[in-house]
N, C-alpha and C positions, 0 to 999 in steps of 0.2 A: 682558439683555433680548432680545437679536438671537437667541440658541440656545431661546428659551421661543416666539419667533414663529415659528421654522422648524418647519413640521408635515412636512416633505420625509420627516422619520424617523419620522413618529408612527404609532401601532401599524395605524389606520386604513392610514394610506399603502402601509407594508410590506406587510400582509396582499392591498391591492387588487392590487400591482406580483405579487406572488409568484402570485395567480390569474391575471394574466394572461397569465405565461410557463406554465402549465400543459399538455403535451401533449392533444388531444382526447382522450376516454374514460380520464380521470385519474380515478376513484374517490375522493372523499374522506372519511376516517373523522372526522379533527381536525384543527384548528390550535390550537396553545396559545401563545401569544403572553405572554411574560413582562418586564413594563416594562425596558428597557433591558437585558437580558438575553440571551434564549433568546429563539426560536421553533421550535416544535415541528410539524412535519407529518407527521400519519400516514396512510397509502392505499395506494391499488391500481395498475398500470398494468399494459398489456397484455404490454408487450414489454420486454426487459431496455434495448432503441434508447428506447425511451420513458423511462425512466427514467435513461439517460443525458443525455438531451434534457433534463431536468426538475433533476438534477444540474448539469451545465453553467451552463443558466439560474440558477441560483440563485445558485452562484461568483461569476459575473458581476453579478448583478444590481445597479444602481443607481438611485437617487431622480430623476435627468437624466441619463437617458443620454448623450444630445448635450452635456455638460457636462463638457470635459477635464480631466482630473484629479480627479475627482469619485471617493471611497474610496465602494468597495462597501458594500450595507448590512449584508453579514455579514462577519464575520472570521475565522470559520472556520466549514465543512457539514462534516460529521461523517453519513456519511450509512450505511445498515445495511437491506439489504431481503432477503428468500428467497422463490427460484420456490416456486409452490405449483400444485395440478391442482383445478378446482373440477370437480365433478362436477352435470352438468347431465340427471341424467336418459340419455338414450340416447345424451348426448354428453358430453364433456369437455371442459376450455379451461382452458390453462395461462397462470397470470398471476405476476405479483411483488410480493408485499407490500410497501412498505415502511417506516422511520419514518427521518425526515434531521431531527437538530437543529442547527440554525442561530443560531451566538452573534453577538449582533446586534454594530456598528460603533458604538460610541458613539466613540471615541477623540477624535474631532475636537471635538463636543459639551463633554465633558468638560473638557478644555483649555480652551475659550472660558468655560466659566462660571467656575475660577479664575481671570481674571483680573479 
């Protein structure tokens, strides 16, 4: 019953936690969010520092931060971007696509409901 009233992991949660560590002038194409599974983000950022910033944050990212010992909400980012040159008319502006899927942490979850 204690793992069905934790919303800490619900797809709601993740998704708001994961917008918030977002670098400014993040682009976003998708998110696909797959019940206890995947999460899938696909976009743009400016700078390959942006994108490591964005990278980082997601590693890291937890439900309470301030909450020691607290497992991350993914288990492994698995992450895959390439610079590209958009072409703007009389100017140019080099950006980095990319798509990071993100296998979410149930582990802890899991265990508490078999017992």
């Amino acid at each position: 019953v204690e793992s069905y009233l934790d919303t800490r992991r619900s797809s709601l949660n993740v998704i708001q936690h994961v917008l918030e560590v977002l670098p400014q002038k993040t682009y976003l194409q998708s998110i696909t969010f797959t019940k206890r599974k995947t999460l899938e983000i696909v976009g743009q950022v400016l700078t390959e520092g942006d994108f490591q910033i964005l990278l980082d944050a997601l590693i890291t990212l937890r439900p309470t931060p301030s909450l020691p010992g607290e497992e991350p909400f993914f288990a492994i980012v698995t992450p895959d971007s390439n610079s590209k040159t958009l072409n703007l008319g009389s100017a140019s502006l080099s950006v980095r696509d990319f798509r990071i899927n993100c296998k979410l942490n149930y582990t802890q979850l899991d265990t508490a409901r078999k017992r």
